[in-house]
N, C-alpha and C positions, 0 to 999 in steps of 0.2 A: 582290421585292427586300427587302421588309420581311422578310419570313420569314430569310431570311438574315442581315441585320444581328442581330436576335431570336436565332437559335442562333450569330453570333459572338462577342457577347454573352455569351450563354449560358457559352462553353466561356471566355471569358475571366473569368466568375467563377467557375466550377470551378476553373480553372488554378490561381486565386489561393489556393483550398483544399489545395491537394494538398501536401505536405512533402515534399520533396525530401529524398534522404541526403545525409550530408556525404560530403568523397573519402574520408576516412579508412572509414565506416562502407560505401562502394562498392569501395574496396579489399579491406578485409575480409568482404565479402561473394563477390567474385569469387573470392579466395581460397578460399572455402570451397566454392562452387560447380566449380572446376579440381581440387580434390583428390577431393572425390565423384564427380567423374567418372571421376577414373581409377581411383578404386577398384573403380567397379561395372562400370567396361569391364574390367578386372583380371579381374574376378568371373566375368563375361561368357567371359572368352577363357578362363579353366582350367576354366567346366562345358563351352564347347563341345569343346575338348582330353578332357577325358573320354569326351564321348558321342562324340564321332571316333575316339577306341580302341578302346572297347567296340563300336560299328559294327563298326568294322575286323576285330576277330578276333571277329567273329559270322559277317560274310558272308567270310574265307574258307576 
């Protein structure tokens, strides 16, 4: 039971290290993470559209 009190302890003085964003700086960051995404799923869906073409009028 000691060991435990010990690492809750523990993570409660980590905790108290750690710096949280603000909303502002979690908004702007979700933001930028929803648009990279669609960009490289974007990216994603016209190379595989390509190689689906090229497949296609290879085999038939």
């Amino acid at each position: 039971m000691e060991k435990f009190k010990n690492f809750v302890e523990g993570v409660r003085k980590e905790m108290a290290k750690v710096t949280w964003p603000t909303q502002q700086e979690l908004i702007d960051n979700t933001i930028i993470v929803v648009v990279f995404t669609i960009i490289i799923s974007t990216f994603i869906f016209g190379v595989d559209q390509v190689y689906s073409t090229i497949l296609e009028a290879i085999y038939r």
